[in-house]
Backbone as CSV, one residue per row, in Angstrom:
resi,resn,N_x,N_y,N_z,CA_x,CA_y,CA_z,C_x,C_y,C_z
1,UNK,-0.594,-14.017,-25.243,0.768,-13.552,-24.987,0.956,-13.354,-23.497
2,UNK,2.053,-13.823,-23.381,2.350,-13.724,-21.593,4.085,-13.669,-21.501
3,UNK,3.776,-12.441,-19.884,5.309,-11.813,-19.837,5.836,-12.712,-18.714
4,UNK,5.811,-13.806,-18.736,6.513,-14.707,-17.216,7.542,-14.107,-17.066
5,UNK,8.389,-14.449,-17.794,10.064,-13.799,-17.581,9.992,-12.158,-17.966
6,UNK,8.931,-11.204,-17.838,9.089,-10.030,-17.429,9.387,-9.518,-16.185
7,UNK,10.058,-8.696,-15.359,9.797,-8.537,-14.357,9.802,-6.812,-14.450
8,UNK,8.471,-6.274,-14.197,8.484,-4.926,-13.759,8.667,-4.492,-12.521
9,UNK,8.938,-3.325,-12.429,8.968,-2.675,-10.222,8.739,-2.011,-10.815
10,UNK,7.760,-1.585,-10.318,7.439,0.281,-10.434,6.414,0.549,-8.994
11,UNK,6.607,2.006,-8.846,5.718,2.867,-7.807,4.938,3.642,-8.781
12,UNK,3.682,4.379,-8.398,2.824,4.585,-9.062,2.712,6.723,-8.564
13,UNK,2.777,7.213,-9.810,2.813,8.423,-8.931,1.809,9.552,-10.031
14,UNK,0.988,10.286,-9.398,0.165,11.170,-9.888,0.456,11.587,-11.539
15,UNK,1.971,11.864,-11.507,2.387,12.616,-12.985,3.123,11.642,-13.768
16,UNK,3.287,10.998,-13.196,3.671,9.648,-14.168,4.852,9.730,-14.435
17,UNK,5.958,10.636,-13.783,7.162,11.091,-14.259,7.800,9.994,-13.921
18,UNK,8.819,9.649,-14.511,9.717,8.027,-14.008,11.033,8.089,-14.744
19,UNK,11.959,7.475,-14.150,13.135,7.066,-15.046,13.819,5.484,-14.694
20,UNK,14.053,5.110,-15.777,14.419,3.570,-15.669,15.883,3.436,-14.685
21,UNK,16.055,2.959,-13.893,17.119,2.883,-12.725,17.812,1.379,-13.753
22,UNK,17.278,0.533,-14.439,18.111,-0.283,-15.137,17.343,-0.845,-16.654
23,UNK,18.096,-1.730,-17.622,17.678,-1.906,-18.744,18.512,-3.030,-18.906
24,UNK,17.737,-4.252,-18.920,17.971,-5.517,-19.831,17.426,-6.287,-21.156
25,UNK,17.621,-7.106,-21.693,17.102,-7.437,-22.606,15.945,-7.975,-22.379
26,UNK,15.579,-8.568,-21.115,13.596,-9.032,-20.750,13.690,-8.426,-18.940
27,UNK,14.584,-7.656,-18.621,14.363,-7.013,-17.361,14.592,-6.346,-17.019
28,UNK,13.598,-4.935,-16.685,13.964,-3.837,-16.708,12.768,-3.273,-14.885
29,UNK,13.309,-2.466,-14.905,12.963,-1.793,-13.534,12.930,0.006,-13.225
30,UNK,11.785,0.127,-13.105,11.284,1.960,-13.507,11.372,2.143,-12.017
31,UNK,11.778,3.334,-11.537,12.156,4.131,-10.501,11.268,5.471,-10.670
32,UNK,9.888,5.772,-9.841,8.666,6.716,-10.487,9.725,8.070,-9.084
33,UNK,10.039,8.880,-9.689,10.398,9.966,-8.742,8.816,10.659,-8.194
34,UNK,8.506,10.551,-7.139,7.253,10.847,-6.463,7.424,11.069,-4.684
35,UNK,7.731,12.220,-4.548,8.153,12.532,-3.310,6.710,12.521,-2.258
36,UNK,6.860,12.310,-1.101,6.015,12.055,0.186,5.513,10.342,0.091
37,UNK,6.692,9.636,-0.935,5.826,8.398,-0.601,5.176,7.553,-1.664
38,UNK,4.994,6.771,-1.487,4.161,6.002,-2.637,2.799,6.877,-2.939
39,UNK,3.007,6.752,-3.902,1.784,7.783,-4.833,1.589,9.459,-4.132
40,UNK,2.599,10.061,-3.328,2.902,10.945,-2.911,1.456,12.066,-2.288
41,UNK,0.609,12.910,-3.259,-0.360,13.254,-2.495,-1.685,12.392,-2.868
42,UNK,-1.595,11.220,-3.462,-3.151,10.681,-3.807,-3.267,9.345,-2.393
43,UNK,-4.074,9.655,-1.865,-4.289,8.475,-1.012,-6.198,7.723,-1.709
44,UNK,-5.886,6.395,-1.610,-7.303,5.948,-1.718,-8.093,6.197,-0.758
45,UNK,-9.599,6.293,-1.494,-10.809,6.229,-0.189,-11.196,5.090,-0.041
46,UNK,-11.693,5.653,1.510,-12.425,4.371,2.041,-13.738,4.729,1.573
47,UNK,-14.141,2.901,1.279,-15.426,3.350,0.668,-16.216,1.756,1.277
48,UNK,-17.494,2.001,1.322,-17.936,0.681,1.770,-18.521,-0.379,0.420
49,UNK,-18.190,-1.283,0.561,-18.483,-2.655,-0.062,-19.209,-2.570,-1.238
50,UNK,-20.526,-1.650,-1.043,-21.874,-1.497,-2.106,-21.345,-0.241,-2.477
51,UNK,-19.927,0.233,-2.585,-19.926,1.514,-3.864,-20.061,1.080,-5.027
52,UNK,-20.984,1.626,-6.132,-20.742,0.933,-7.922,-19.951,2.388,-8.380
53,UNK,-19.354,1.194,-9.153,-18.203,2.335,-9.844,-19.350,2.714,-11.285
54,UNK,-19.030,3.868,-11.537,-19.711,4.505,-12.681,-18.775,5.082,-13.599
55,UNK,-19.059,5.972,-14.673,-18.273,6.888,-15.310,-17.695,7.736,-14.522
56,UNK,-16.670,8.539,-14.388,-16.134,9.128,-13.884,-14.790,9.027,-12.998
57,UNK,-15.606,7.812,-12.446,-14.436,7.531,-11.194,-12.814,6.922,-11.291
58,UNK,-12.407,7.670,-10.863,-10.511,7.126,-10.834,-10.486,6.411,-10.252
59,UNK,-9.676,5.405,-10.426,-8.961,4.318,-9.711,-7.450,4.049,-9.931
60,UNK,-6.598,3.415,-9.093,-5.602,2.785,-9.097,-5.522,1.304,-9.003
61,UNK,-4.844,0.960,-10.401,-4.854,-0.563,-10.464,-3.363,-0.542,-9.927
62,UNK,-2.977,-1.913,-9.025,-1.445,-2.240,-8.911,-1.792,-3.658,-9.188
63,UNK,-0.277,-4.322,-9.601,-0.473,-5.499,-9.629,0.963,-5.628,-8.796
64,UNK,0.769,-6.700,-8.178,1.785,-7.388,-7.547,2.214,-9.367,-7.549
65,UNK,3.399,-9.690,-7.270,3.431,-11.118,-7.325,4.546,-11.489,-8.584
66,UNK,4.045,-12.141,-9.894,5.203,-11.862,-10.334,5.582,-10.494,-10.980
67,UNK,4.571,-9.858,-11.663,4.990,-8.512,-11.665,4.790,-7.256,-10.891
68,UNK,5.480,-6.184,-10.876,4.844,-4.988,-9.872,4.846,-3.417,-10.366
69,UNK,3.299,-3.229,-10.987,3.437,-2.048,-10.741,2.230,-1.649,-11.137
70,UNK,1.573,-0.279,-11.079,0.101,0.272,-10.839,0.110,1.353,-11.635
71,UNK,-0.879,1.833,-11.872,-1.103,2.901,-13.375,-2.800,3.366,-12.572
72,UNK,-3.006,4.990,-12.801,-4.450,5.381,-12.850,-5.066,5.648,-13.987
73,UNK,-6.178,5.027,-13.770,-7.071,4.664,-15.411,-8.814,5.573,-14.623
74,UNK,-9.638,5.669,-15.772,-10.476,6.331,-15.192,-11.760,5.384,-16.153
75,UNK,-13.026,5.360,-15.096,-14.241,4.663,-15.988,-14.621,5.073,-16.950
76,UNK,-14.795,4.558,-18.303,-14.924,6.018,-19.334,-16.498,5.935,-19.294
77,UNK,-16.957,6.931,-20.545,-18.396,7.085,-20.482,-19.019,5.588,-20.897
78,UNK,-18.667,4.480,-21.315,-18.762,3.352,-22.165,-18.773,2.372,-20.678
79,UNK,-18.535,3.164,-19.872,-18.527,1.694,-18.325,-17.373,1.110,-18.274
80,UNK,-16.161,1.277,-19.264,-14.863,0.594,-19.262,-13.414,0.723,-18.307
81,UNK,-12.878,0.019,-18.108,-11.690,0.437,-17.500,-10.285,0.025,-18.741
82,UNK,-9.327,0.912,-18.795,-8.551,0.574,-19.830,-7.389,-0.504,-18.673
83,UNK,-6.642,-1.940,-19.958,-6.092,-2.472,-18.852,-4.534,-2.423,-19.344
84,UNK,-3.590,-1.932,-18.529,-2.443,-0.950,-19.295,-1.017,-2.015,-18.674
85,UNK,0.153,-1.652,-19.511,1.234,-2.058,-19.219,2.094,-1.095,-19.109
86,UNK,3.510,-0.972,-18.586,4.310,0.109,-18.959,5.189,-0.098,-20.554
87,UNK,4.886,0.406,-21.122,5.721,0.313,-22.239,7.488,1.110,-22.518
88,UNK,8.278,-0.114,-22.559,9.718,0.241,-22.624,10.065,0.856,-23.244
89,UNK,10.831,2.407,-22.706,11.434,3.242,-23.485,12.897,3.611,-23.575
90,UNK,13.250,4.446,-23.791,14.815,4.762,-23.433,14.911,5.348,-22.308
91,UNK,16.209,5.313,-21.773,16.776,5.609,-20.378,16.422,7.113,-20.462
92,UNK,15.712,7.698,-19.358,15.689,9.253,-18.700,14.505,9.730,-19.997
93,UNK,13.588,8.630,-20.675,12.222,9.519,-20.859,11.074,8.897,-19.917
94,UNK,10.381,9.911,-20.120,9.144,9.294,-19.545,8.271,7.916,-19.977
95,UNK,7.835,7.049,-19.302,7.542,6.364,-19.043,5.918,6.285,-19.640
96,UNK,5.219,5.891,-20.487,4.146,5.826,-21.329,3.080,4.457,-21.102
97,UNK,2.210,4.233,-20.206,1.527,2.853,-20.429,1.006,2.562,-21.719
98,UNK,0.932,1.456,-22.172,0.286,1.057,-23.291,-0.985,-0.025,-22.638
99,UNK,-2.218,0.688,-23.281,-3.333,-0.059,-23.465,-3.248,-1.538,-24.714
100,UNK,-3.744,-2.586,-23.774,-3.341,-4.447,-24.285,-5.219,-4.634,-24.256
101,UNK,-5.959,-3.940,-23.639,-7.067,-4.729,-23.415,-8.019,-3.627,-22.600
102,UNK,-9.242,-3.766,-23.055,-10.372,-3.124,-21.790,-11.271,-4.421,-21.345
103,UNK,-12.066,-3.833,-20.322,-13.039,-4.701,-19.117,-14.261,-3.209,-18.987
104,UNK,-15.513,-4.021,-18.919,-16.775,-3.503,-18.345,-16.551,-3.627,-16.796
105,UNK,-16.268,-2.413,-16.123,-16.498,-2.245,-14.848,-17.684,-1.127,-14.076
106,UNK,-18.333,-0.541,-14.970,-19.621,-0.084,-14.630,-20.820,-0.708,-14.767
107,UNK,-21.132,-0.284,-12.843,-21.809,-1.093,-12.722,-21.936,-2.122,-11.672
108,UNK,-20.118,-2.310,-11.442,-19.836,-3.514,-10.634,-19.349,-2.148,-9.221
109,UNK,-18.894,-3.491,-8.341,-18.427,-3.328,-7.277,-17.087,-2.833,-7.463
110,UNK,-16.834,-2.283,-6.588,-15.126,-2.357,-6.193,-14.099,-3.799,-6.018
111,UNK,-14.987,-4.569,-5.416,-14.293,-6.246,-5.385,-14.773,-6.733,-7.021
112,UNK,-15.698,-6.781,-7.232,-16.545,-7.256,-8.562,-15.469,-6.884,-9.606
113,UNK,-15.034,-5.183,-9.776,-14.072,-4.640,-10.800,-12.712,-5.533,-10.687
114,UNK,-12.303,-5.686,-9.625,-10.882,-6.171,-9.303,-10.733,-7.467,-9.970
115,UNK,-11.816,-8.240,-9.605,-11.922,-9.541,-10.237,-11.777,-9.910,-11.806
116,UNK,-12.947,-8.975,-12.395,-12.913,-8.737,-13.754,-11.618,-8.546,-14.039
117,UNK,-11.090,-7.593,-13.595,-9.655,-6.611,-14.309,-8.541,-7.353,-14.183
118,UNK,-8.353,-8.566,-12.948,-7.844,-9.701,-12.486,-7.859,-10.612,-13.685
119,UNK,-9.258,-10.978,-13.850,-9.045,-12.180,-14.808,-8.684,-11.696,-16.281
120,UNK,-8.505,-10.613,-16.705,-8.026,-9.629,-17.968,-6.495,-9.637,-17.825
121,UNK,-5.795,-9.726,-16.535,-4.827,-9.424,-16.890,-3.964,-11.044,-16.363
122,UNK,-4.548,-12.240,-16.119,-4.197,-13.201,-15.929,-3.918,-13.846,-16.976
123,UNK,-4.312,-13.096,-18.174,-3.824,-13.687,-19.254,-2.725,-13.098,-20.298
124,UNK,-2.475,-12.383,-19.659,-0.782,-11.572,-20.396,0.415,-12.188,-19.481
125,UNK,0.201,-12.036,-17.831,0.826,-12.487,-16.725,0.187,-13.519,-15.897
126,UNK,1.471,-14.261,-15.613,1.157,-15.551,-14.509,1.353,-15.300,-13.465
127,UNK,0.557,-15.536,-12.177,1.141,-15.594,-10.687,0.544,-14.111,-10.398
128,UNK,-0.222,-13.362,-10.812,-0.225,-12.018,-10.658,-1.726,-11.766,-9.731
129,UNK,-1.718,-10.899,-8.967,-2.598,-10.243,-7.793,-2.676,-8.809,-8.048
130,UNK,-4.303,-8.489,-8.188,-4.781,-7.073,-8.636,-5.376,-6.183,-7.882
131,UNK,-5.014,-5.682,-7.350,-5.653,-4.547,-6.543,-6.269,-3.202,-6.659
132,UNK,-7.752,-3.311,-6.813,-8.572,-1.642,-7.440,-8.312,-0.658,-6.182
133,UNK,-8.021,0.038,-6.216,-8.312,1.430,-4.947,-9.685,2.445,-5.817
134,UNK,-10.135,3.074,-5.132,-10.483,4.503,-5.877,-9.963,5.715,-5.216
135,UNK,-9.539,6.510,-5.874,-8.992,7.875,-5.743,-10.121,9.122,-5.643
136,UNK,-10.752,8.976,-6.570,-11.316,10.256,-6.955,-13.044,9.915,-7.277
137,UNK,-13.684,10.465,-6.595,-15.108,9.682,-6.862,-15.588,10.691,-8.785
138,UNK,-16.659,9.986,-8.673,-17.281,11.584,-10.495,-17.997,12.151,-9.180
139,UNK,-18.255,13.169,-10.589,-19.430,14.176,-9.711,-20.357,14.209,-10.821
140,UNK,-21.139,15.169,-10.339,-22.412,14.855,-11.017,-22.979,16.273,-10.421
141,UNK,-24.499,17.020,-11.291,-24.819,17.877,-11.109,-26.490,17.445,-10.334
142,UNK,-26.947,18.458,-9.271,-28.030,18.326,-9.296,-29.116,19.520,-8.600
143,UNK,-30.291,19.378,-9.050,-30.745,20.969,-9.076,-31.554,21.127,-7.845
144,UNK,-31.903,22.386,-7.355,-31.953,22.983,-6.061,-33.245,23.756,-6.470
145,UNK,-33.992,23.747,-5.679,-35.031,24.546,-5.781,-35.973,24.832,-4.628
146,UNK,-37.387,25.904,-4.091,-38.396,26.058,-3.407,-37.342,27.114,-2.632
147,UNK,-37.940,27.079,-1.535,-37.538,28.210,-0.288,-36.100,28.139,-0.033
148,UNK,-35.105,28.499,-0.650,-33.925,28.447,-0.842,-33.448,30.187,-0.551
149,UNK,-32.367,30.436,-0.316,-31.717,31.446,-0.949,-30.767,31.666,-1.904
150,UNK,-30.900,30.202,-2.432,-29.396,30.040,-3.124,-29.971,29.090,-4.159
151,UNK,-31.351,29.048,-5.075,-31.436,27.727,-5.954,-30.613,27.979,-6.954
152,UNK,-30.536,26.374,-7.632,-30.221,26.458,-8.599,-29.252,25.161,-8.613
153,UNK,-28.062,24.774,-9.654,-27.399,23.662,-9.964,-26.531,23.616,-8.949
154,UNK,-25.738,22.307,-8.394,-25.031,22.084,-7.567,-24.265,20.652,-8.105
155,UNK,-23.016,20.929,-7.464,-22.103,19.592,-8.014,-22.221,18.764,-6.627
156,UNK,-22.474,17.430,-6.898,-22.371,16.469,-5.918,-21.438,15.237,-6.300
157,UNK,-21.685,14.698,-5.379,-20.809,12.942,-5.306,-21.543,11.954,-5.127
158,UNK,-21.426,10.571,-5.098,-22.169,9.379,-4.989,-22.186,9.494,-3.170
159,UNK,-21.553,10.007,-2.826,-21.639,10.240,-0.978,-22.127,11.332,-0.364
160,UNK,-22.368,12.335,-1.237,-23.721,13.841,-0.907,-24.768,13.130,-0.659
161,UNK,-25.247,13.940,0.813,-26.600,13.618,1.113,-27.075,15.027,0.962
162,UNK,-28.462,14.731,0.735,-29.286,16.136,0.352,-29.135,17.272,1.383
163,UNK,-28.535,16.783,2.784,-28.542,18.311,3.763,-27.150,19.172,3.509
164,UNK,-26.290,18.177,2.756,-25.131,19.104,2.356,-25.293,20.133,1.239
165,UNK,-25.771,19.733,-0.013,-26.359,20.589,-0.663,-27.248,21.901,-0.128
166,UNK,-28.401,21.238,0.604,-28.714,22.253,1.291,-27.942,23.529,2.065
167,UNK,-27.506,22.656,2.710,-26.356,24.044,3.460,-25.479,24.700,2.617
168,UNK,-25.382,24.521,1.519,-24.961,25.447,0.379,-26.344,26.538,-0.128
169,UNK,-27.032,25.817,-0.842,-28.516,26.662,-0.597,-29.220,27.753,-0.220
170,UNK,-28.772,26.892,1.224,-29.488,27.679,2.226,-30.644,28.223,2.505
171,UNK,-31.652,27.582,3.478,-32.633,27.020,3.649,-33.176,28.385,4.369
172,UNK,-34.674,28.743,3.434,-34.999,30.515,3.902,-36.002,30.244,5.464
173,UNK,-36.248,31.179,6.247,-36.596,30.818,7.513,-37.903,29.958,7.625
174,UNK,-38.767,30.276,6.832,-39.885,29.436,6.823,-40.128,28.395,5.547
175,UNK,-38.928,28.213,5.784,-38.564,26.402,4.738,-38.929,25.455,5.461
176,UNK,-39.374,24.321,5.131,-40.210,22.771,5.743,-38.636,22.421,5.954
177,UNK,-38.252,21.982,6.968,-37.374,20.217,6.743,-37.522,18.823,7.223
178,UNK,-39.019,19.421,7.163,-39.700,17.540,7.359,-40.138,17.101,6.302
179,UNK,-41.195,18.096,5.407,-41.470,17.726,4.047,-40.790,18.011,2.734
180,UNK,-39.117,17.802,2.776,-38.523,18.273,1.539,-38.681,16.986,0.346
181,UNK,-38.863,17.330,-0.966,-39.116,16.569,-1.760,-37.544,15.950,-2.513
182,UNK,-37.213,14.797,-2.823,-35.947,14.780,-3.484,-36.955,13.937,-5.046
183,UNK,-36.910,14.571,-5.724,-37.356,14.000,-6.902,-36.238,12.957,-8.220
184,UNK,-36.382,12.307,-8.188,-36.004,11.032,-9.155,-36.126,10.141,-10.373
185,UNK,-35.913,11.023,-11.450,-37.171,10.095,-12.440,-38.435,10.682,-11.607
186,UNK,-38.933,9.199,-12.454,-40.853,9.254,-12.023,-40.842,9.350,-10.426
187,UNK,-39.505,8.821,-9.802,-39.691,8.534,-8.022,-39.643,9.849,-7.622
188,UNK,-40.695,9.886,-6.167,-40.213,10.752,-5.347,-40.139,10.460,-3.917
189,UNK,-38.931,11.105,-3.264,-38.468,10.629,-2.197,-38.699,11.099,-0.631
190,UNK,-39.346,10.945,0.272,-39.759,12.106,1.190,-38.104,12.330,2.288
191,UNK,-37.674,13.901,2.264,-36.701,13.861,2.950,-36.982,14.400,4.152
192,UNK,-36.987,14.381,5.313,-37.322,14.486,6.926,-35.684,14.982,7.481
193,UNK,-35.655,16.001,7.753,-34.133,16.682,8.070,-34.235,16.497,9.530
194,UNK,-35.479,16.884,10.406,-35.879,16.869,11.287,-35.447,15.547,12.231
195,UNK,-35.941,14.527,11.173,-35.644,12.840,11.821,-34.080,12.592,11.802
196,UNK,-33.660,12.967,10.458,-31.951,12.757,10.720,-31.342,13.527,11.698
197,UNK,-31.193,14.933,11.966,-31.012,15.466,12.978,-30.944,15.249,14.643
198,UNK,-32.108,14.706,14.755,-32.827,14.778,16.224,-32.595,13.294,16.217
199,UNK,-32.397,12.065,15.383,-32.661,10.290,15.455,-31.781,9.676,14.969
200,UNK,-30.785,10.597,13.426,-29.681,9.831,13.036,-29.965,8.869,12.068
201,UNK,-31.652,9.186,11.717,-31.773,7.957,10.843,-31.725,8.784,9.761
202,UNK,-30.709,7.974,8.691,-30.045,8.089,7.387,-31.197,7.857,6.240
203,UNK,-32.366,7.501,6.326,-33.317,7.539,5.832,-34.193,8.775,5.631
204,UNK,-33.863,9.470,6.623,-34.341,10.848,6.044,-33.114,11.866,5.473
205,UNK,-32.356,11.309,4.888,-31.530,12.191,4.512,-30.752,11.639,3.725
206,UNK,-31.219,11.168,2.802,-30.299,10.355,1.457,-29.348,10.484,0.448
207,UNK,-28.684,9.630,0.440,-27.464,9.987,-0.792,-28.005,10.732,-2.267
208,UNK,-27.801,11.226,-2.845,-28.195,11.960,-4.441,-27.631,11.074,-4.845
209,UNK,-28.223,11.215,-6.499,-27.535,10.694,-7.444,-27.993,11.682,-8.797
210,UNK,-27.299,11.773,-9.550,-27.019,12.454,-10.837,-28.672,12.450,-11.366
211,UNK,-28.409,14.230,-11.466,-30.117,14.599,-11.689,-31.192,14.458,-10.919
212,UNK,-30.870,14.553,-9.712,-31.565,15.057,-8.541,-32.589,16.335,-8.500
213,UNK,-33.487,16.420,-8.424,-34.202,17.196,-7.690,-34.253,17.491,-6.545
214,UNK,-34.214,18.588,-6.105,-34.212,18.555,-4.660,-35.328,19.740,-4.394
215,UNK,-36.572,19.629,-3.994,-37.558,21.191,-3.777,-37.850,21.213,-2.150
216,UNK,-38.007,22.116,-1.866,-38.036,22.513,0.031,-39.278,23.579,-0.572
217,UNK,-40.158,23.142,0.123,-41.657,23.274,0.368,-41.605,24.535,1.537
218,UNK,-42.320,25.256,1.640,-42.722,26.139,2.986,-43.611,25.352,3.923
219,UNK,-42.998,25.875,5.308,-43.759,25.139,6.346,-45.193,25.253,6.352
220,UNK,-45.870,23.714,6.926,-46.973,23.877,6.519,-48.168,24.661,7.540
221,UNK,-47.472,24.230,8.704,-48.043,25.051,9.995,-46.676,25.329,10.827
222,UNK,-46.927,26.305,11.908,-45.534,26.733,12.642,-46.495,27.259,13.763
223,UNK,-45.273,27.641,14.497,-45.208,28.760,15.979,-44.034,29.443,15.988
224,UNK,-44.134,30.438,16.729,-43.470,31.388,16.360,-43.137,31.535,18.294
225,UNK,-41.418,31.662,18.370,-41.449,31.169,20.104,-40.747,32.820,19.559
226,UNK,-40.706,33.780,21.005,-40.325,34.958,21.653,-40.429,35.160,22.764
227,UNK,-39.856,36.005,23.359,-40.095,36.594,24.826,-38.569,35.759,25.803
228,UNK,-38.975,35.284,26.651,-37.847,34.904,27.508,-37.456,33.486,27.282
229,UNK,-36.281,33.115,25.961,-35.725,32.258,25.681,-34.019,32.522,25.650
230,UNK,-33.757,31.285,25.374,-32.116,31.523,25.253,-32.038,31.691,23.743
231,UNK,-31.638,33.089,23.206,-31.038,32.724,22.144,-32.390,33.019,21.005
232,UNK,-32.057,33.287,19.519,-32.657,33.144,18.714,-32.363,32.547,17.570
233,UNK,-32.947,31.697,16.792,-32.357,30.546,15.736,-33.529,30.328,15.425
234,UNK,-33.974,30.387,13.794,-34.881,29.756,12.917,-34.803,28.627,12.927
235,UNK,-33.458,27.721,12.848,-33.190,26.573,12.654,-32.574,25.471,13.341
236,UNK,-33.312,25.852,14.897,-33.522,24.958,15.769,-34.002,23.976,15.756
237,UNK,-33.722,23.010,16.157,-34.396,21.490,15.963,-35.307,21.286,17.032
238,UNK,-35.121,21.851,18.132,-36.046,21.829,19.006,-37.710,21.474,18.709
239,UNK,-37.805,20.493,19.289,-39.520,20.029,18.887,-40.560,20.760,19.677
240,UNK,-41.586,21.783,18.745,-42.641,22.418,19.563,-43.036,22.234,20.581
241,UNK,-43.513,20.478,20.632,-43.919,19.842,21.633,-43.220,19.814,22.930
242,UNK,-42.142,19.556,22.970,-41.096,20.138,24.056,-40.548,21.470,24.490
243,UNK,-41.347,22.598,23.608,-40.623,23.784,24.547,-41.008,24.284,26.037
244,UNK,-42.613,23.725,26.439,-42.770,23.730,27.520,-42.439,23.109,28.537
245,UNK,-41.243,21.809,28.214,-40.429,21.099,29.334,-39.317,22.206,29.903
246,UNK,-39.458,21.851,31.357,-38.821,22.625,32.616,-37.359,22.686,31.645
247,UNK,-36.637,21.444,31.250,-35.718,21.232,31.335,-35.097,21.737,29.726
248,UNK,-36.226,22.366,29.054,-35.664,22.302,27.595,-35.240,23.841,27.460
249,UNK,-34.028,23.970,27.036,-33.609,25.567,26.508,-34.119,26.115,25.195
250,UNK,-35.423,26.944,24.774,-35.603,26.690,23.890,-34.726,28.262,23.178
251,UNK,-35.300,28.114,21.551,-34.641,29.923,21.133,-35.683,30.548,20.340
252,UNK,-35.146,31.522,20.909,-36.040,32.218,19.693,-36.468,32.271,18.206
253,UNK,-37.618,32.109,17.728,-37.763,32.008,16.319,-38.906,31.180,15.932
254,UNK,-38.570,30.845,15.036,-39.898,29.664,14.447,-39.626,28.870,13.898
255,UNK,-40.650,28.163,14.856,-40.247,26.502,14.671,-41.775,25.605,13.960
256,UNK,-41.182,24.227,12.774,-42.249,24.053,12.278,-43.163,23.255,12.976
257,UNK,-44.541,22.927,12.878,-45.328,22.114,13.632,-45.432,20.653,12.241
258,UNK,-45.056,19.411,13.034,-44.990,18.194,11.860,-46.672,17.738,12.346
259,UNK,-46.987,16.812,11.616,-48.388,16.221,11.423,-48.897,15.643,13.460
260,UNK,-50.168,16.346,13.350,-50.278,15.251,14.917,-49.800,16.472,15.957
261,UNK,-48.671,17.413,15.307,-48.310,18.314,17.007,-49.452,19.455,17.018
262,UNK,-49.617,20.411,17.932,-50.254,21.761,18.231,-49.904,22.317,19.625
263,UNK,-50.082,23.415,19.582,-49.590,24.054,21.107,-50.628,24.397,21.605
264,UNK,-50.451,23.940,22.455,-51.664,24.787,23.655,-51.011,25.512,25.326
265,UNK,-51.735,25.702,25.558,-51.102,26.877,27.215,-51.565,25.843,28.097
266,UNK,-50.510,26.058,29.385,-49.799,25.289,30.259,-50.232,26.068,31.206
């Protein structure tokens, strides 16, 4: 079945509230009242290339070309996306999509989904162009534990890295953050807070994913700096090895010693 000689317009808006601005016998045109704008407060994220869509996640389908208009559908627990039409009602009710068809989109890409959901709906409509956004990422829970002041469950995203959690936490003074464990299944992951911090490499400080472990170990050796410094902070990044440079401000507190360092007098 195919709607050639359909022509929809519609704008796409959070509550779905709409009223038909006209009514023909195969052409009709919905007017979505949605103030600040197209889709008014939902803007899509930017997301890079290798996001997989999972359960949870919202999206906005639009279609444009010969027909136009967009509906938010959500991944269900099954990996599916529902693939919807507006279904014609009477003048001044609301506006109701009707489900024609689902698609497996968990799993895939953001381009990968579009395609799928593309070729699903190339066969109701001709000439038609599909566009996925995502809105709303899932969340997901994951657990906190060791030298904490704060363990216990935490809600994350497919874009939480383990130091955000942490800083919810909150990491007790003689907590490791070179040797924190992120556990995975059977995997375990070594997290280095120290290296992301001080180097930027994203490798010590990794995205979660649903059912995370996360344990923070006590330091395994330390020093303990006092006397004439600037300042006092447990959770200085400052490297042991450098507090005796002319040029380094160090602070007060304690700082951990990683594999290979030791202090000696100058």
């Amino acid at each position: 079945m195919a709607f050639s000689n359909l022509q929809i317009q519609a704008l796409w808006c959070g509550t779905h509230r709409v009223r038909f601005a006209s009514i023909g016998l195969a052409v009709f045109s919905i007017l979505l009242l949605c103030s600040g704008g197209l889709c008014g407060d939902v803007k899509p994220l930017v997301l890079s290339d290798d996001y997989i869509l999972q359960s949870g996640d919202k999206v906005i389908v639009a279609l444009s070309g010969a027909v136009h208009f967009a509906y938010e559908t959500a991944v269900t627990p099954e990996g599916k996306v529902f693939i919807q039409i507006p279904a014609q009602q009477v003048m001044g009710e609301e506006v109701h999509f009707e489900v024609i068809d689902e698609v497996v989109a968990g799993g895939l890409t953001l381009t990968q989904a579009e395609e799928v959901i593309g070729e699903s709906f190339s066969r109701y409509f001709k000439n038609v162009r599909v566009r996925l956004s995502l809105y709303e990422m899932r969340t997901f829970v994951v657990f906190v534990g060791g030298e904490v002041l704060a363990p216990g469950v935490y809600e994350a995203t497919p874009l939480s890295r383990v130091s955000q959690v942490l800083d919810l936490a909150e990491l007790k003074g003689d907590a490791s953050r070179s040797n924190i464990e992120l556990h995975r299944g059977d995997e375990s992951i070594a997290v280095d807070l120290y290296e992301f911090q001080a180097e930027g490499n994203l490798e010590g400080n990794p995205l979660l994913s649903d059912g995370d472990v996360v344990f923070v170990p006590k330091m395994g050796a330390s020093v303990v700096v006092k006397g004439a410094v600037y300042g006092t902070g447990v959770h200085s990044l400052i490297r042991v090895s450098e507090l005796t440079a002319e040029q380094t401000r160090a602070s007060e507190g304690t700082y951990e010693l990683l594999p290979g360092e030791r202090v000696s007098e100058r």
